[in-house]
N, C-alpha and C positions, 0 to 999 in steps of 0.2 A: 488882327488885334495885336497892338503892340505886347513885347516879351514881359512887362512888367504887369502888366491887365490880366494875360494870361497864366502868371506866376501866384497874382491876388486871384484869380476864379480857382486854380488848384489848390491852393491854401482854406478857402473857403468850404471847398467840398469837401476836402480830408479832415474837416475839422467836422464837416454838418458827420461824417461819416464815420468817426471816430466816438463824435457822442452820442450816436441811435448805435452802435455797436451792444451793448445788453438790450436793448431793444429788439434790435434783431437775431440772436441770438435765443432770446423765448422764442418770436416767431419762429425762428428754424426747429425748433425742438417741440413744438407746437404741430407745426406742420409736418414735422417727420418723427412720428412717436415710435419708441425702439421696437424693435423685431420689423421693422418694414424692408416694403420691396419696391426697388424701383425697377417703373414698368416701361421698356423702348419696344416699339415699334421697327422694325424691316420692311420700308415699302420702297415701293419704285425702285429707280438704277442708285446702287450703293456709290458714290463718288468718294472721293478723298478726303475732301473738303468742301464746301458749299456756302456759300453767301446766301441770304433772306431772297427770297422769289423775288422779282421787280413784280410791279402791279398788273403793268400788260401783261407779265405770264401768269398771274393769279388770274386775270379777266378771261385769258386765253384760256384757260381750262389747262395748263400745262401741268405732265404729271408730278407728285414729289418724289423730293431722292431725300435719300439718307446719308447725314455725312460721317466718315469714318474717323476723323478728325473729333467730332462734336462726341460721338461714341466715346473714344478712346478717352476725353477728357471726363465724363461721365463716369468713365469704370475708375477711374485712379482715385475722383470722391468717392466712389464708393468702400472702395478697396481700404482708405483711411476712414472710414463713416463708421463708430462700433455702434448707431441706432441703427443701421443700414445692415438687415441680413443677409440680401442678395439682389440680384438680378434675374426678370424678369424678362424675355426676348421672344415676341410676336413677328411670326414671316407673316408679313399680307403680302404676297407676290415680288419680293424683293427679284434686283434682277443684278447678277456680278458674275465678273468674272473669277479666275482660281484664283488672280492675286489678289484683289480686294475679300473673295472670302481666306486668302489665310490673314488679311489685317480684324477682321470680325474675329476673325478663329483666336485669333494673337489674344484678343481684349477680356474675351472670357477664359480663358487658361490662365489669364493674368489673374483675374478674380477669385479662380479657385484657386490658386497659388497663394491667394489672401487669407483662403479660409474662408472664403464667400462662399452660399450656394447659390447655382448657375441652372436655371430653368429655361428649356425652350419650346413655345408651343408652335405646332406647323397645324394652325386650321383647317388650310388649305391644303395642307401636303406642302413638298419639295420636289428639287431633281435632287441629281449626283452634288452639285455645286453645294446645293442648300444642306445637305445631309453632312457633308464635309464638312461645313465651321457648326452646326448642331451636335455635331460628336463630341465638340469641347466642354459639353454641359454636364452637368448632375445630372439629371433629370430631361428625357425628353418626350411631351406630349403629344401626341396625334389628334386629328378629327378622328371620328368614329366611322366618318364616310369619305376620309379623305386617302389619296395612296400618296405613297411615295416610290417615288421612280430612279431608286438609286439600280441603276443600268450602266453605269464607265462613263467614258466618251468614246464620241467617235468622229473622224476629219474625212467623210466619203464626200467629195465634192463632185457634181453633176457635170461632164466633158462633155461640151457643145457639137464638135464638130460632125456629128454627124448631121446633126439638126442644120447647119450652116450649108450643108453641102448640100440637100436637100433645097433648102432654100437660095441656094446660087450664091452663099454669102464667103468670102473667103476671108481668113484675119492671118494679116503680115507681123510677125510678133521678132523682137528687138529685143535683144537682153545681155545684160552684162553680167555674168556667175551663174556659174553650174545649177545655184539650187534659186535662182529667181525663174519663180514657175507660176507667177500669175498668168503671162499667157497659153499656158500650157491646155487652158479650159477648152482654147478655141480653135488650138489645131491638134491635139490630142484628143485617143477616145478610151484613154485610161492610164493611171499615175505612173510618171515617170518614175525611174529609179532613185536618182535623187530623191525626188519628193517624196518618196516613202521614206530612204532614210531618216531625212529630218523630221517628218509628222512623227513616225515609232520613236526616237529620241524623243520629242515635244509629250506626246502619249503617256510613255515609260515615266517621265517625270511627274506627271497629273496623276498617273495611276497608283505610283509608289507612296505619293503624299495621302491620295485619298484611302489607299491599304492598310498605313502607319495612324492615320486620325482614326478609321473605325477600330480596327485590334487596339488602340489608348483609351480610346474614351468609352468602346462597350466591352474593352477586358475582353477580348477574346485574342486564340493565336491569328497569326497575318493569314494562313493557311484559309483558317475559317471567315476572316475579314473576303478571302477572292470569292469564296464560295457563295456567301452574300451575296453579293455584289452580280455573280453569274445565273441568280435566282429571280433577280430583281424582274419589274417592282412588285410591290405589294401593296396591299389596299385592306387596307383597317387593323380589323384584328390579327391579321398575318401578320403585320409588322411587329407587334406587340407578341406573338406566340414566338417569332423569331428572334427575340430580343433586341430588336434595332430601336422600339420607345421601350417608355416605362408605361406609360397610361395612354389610355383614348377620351377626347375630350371636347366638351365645345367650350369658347370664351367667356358662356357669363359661369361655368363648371371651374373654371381656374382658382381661383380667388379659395374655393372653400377645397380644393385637391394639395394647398398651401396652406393652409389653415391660417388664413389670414381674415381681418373684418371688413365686412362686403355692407358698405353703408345703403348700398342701394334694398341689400336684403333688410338690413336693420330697418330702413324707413318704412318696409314695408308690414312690422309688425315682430321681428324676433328678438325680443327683450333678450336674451342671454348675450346675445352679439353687440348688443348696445350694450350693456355694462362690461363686455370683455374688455373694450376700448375703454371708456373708462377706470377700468383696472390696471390696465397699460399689460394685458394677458396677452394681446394679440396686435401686430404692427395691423400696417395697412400696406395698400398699393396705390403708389406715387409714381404720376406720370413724369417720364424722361424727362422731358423739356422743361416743367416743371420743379422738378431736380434740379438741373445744371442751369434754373434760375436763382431758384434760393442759394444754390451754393457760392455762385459767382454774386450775387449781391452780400454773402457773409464777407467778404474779401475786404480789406481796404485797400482805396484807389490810390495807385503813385502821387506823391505829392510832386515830383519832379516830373516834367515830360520823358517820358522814354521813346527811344527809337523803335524801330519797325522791320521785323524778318518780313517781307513779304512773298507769299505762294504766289505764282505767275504761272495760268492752268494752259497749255497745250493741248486742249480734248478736241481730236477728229479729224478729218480729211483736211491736208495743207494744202489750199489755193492761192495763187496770184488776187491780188485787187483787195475789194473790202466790202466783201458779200459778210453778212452779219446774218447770222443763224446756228440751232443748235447742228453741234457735229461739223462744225466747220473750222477750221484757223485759216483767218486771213492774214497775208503778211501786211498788208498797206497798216492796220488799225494794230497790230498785236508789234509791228516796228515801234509804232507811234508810243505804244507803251511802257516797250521796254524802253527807248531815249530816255521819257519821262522821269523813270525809277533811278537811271543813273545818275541824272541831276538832281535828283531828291534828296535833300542834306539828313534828313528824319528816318531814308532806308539804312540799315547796317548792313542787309545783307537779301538774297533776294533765293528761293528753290524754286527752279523748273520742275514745276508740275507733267511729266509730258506721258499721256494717253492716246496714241495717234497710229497707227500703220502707215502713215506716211503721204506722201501723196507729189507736185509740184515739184520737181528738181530746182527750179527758180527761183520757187517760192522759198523752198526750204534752206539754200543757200541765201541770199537775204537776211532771212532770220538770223538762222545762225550768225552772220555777219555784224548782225547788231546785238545778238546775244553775248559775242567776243568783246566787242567794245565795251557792254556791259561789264563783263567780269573784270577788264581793267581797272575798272572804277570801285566794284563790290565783292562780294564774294559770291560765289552764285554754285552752287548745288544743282546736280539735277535731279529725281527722285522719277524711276519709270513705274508706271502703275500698271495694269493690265496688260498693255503693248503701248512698246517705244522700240518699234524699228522701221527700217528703212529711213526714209526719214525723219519718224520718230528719234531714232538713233542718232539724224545730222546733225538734229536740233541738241539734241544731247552732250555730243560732243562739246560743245561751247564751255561747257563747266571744268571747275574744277577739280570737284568728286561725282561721282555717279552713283547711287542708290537703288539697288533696286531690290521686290523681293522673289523668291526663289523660284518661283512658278512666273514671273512675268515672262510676256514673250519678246525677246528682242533681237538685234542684230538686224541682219538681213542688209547687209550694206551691199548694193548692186544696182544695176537701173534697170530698165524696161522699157520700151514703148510699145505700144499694140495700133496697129491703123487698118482699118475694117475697109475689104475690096471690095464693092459690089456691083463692078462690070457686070458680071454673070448674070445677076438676076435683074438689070436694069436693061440689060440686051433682051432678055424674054420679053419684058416689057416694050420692046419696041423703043427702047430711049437709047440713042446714040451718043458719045460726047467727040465732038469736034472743034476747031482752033486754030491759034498760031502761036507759035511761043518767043521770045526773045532770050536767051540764055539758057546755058544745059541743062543746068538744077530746076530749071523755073518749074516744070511738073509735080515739085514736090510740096507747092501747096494747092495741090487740086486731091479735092477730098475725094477717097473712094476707090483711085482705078490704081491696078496693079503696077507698083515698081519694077523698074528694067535694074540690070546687076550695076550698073553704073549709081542710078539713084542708091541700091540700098546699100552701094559703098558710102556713100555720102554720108546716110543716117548711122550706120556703124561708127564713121568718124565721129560726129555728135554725141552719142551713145561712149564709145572709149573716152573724151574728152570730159563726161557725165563722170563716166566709172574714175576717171583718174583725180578726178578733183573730189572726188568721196574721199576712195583714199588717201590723198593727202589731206581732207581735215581730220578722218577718224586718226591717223598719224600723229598730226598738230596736237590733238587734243591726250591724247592717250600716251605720247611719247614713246610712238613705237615705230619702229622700220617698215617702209613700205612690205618689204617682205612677209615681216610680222602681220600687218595687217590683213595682206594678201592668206595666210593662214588661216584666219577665222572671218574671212570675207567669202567671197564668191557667192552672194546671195544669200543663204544661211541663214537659219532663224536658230536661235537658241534660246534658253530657258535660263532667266536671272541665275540662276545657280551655276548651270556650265558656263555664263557669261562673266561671273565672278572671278572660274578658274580660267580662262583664257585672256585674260588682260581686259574684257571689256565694260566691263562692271567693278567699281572700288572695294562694295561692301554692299551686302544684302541686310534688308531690313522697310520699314516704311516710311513714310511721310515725319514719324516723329525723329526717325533716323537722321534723314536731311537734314533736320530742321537742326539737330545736335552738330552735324557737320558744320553748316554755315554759324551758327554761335564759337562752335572751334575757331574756324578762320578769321571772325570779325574780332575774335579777343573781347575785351572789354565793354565797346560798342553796342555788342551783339548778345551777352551773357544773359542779361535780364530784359533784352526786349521783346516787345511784343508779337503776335502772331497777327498779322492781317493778309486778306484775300483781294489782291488784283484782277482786274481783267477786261480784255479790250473792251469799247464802249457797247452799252447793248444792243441789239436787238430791237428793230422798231415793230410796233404792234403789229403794223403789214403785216411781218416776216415771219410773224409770234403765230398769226392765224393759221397763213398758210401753211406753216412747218405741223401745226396741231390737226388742221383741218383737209389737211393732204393734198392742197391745194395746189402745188406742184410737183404733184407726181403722176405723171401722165401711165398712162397704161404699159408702155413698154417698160418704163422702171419697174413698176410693181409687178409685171412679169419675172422681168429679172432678179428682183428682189425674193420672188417664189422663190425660184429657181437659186438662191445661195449664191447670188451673185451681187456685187456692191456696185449698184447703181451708180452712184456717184462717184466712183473709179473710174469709172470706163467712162464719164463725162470728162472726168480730169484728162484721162487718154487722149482725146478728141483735142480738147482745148488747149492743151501743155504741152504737150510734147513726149519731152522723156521723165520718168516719173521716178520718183525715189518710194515704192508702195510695197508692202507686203501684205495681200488680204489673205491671213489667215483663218480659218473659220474652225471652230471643235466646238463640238454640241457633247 
C-alpha cells in the first residue's frame, strides 16, 4: 500500500477512535464498576512473552502458557485503575522456573507498592517455586484438600556408570573446564568436586531468595522462614495452622471470602447481591484477558506509523539444519530471521530473548555470527530468562548489553563431547567390526568402538580449538582479556547475580529491563516504539502432533527422560559433535 493510502487509513481510524472515545469510556466504567478485581490465571509454562497459539497448536491440543510480558502490562493498568481494587491470581498447574517466578514475584510486589490488594489462590496446591512468587501477596488461599510442598530444592542427579558397565556400555567423555560435568553422569558414580561446588553456590542462591520472600511476605524472622521450609510439606489445614495461607478454599468459595458480587450466585436467586451491584456496594471479578482488552482498546491508536522493538525468542536445545518444533532453535530458520530484522527499515531495535542450556557448537557459532552482523545494523539487547549458558551464553554474547535476573542460570562457557563405546556389549553379542581404512584419523567416524590415544589427541585438538573460539567471542563481546575470561570460564555455571559481579552480565532485571536498554540505544527511533514478538517460521502440524502426541519418542528417550537425563542432548552428542550444553537440572 503506497505511504499516502496508508497515512489516509491512519488518519481515518484516529479519528473513528477519537470520536467513540466517551463512548468507550462508559463502556470501560460499565464493564469495570469500582471496588473490582481483576482475575489471571497461572497455567501452563510461564514464558516471557507469547504470541496467540497458531491454529495447528490450538487443533494440536497444545498446552497454554502464560505470558509474563502480558502479566506485567496488566498489573501497571491496574496499579493506575482507582475502579480496580486489586488482583486476583489463580495457579492451575503453572510450570516456571526461579527466574520467571521472581518476574511474577516482581508484578505483584509492584501492585502492592500501589496500594493494591494482591490475592493468590493455590486450588491445587504449589511446590517451592509456586510458594516463592505467592509470598508476594495479601492474602493467600489454599484448597482445603490440597498440599503444598514447599521442601528447597535439590540438584541429586542419577550417575549411570554403573548401569553402563553392567551393560558393556562404556562413554568417552571430552571436555574443556574444570566444572563442565555433563559427562560426568556416564563415567562417574557420584558428584564431582567441582560440581558440588558450583550446584551449593546455584542452591545458596535459590535458597537465600526463597528465605527473604517467605520471612517479607508472612512477616516472620529468616530463622523461622528455614524452619518452614525443613517441615515442609503440608497439606490443608497445617498450612493454614502454620501460617504459610490465610484461608482454605475452593474456586467457586473465592468471590464471596472477597466480598465481591458473584453474578452466578445472584442469578440464581440472592436478591441482596443483585441490588449490591446496583448500588455500586460491591465491584466484581473481571477476567484478565478481558481487562487488558478494555484497557488497550481505551487507548488511542498512533496516528503516525511507529517503528518496532522486536523480542527474537531463543527457547531450547541449538541444532544445526531446520528441524521446526517446540524446544528446539534451529539455526538454518532462526539465521534466516535474524537477516530479515536487519533489513527491516520499521525495526529500531531488536532483544534476544535467550532460554536455552545450549546445545550445537556449530550451530551456535552461526547464530551468533548473524546475530553480530545484526547488532551492526540495530541495537540488539540480550535479556537471559531461566537459562542462558553455554550456548545460551554464545548466543548472548552478540549483544550489546546483557540482561539478566538474579536467580537465572548462566555462564558455563566450555565444551564437551561424549561418544558412547559399545564394543563390549556388541562382542557378547557375537558382532564383530571389521575393515580397511585409508588415512589415520579415518576411524573416527565409525560410531561406537573405542579411541586409541592418538585418535583422542585428535578430538582434544577439536575440542581446544571449540574452547578457544568461545573465548574469544565471550572476549569480543564483553571487552575482556582472554585471561579475564579464562577467570569466570572453565565450564562454570553461575547465577545472574554473581554473573552481574563478575563481568558477565550488564544489569539484572527482566524482559521489560531489555526492552528499556534497547530504547536507550536506539535514541529517538526506539523511545516510543512498539513491542512486537518474532519468531522462526512455524511449526508444521506433522510436527505439532508428534511433539503433543509423543510420537517421537521412542522408549529409550523416555527412559532416559525418567532417569533426569535430556534426551535430546545426548542426540545432539551423537550428531554434532562438540557441544556448547549445560543440563542443569534443580527440582
Amino acid at each position: 500500500m503506497p505511504f499516502c493510502m496508508r497515512l489516509l487509513a491512519r488518519a481515518f481510524t484516529f479519528l473513528v477512535a477519537l470520536a467513540t472515545a466517551p463512548v468507550r469510556s462508559v463502556v470501560r466504567r460499565r464493564a469495570v464498576p469500582k471496588g473490582s478485581m481483576v482475575h489471571v490465571k497461572l497455567q501452563g509454562k510461564i514464558v516471557d512473552i507469547d504470541g496467540p497459539l497458531p491454529f495447528f497448536a490450538r487443533f494440536a491440543g497444545a498446552a497454554p502458557r502464560t505470558s509474563l510480558h502480558a502479566l506485567t502490562r496488566i498489573g501497571k493498568a491496574i496499579a493506575k485503575d482507582d475502579r480496580v481494587r486489586g488482583l486476583l491470581v489463580t495457579f492451575q498447574d503453572p510450570s516456571f522456573g526461579m527466574a520467571q517466578a521472581e518476574g511474577v514475584r516482581e508484578v505483584l510486589e509492584m501492585l502492592r507498592k500501589a496500594g493494591k490488594e494482591v490475592v493468590v489462590h493455590l486450588p491445587e496446591g504449589t511446590g517451592t517455586a509456586g510458594y516463592f512468587v505467592a509470598t508476594a501477596a495479601s492474602k493467600i488461599f489454599l484448597g482445603p484438600m490440597a498440599s503444598l510442598a514447599l521442601v528447597g530444592f535439590a540438584a541429586r542427579p542419577l550417575y549411570l556408570k554403573g548401569l553402563l558397565d553392567r551393560a558393556g556400555v562404556e562413554a568417552d567423555v571430552y571436555a574443556k573446564g574444570r566444572f563442565k560435568s555433563m559427562g560426568e553422569l556416564f563415567v562417574r558414580d557420584s558428584m564431582s568436586d567441582a560440581q558440588h561446588e558450583q550446584m551449593d553456590a546455584l542452591l545458596d542462591g535459590f535458597y537465600s531468595s526463597l528465605v527473604d520472600g517467605i520471612a517479607t511476605g508472612r512477616t516472620v524472622e529468616k530463622e523461622a522462614a528455614r524452619a518452614l521450609i525443613d517441615e515442609g510439606p503440608y497439606f490443608g489445614a497445617r498450612a493454614k495452622s502454620a501460617g504459610l495461607v490465610d484461608d482454605l478454599c475452593h474456586e467457586d468459595e473465592v468471590t464471596e471470602r472477597l466480598g465481591l458480587f458473584d453474578p452466578k450466585r445472584a442469578a440464581a436467586g440472592d436478591e441482596t447481591k443483585k441490588t449490591a451491584l446496583k448500588a455500586g456496594e460491591k465491584g466484581i471479578l473481571i477476567d484478565g484477558h478481558l481487562y487488558d482488552a478494555i484497557t488497550l482498546a481505551s487507548e488511542l491508536p498512533a496516528l503516525l506509523s511507529k517503528k518496532k522493538i522486536v523480542v527474537l525468542p531463543a527457547r531450547g536445545s541449538i541444532v544445526g539444519g531446520h528441524r521446526q518444533q517446540e524446544g528446539v532453535v534451529a539455526d538454518r530458520p532462526f539465521i534466516a530471521t535474524v537477516q530479515a530484522l536487519a533489513k527491516d527499515p520499521n525495526v529500531a531495535g531488536v532483544v534476544l530473548l535467550v532460554d536455552s542450556g545450549g546445545g550445537s557448537a556449530l550451530a551456535s557459532d552461526r547464530m551468533h555470527h548473524a546475530l553480530v552482523a545484526l547488532g551492526n545494523e540495530k541495537p540488539l539487547v540480550a535479556y537471559f530468562s531461566n537459562v542462558a549458558a553455554s550456548g545460551g551464553y554464545y548466543l548472548g554474547a552478540a549483544a550489546k548489553k546483557i540482561v539478566a535476573r538474579p536467580r537465572t542460570i548462566t555462564g558455563s562457557i566450555g565444551v564437551v563431547a561424549v561418544r558412547p563405546v559399545v564394543d563390549g556389549v556388541l562382542g557378547k553379542l557375537g558382532v564383530v567390526r571389521d575393515g580397511v581404512v585409508r588415512g589415520k584419523n579415518a576411524g573416527l567416524l565409525e560410531a561406537g568402538r573405542r579411541l586409541d590415544e592418538e585418535e583422542r589427541s585428535a578430538v582434544m585438538r577439536e575440542l581446544d580449538g571449540c574452547y578457544e573460539g568461545f573465548l574469544g567471542v565471550v572476549g569480543a563481546g564483553r571487552g575482556l582479556t582472554r585471561e579475564e575470561v579464562l577467570h569466570v570460564a572453565e565450564g562454570r555455571v553461575w547465577t545472574g547475580e554473581a554473573a552481574a559481579s563478575n563481568g558477565l552480565v550488564d544489569r539484572l532485571g527482566g524482559l521489560e529491563t531489555a526492552i528499556e536498554e534497547v530504547r536507550a540505544l536506539g535514541g529517538e527511533a526506539a523511545k516510543d516504539a512498539d513491542i512486537a514478538l518474532v519468531s522462526p517460521p512455524k511449526p508444521t502440524l506433522a510436527n505439532l502432533l508428534r511433539a503433543n502426541l509423543g510420537a517421537e519418542m521412542g522408549w529409550a528417550e523416555r527412559a532416559l527422560t525418567t532417569l533426569g537425563i535430556d534426551g535430546e542432548t545426548l542426540a545432539l552428542a551423537a550428531e554434532t559433535g562438540p557441544l556448547f550444553v549445560s543440563p542443569i537440572r534443580i527440582e
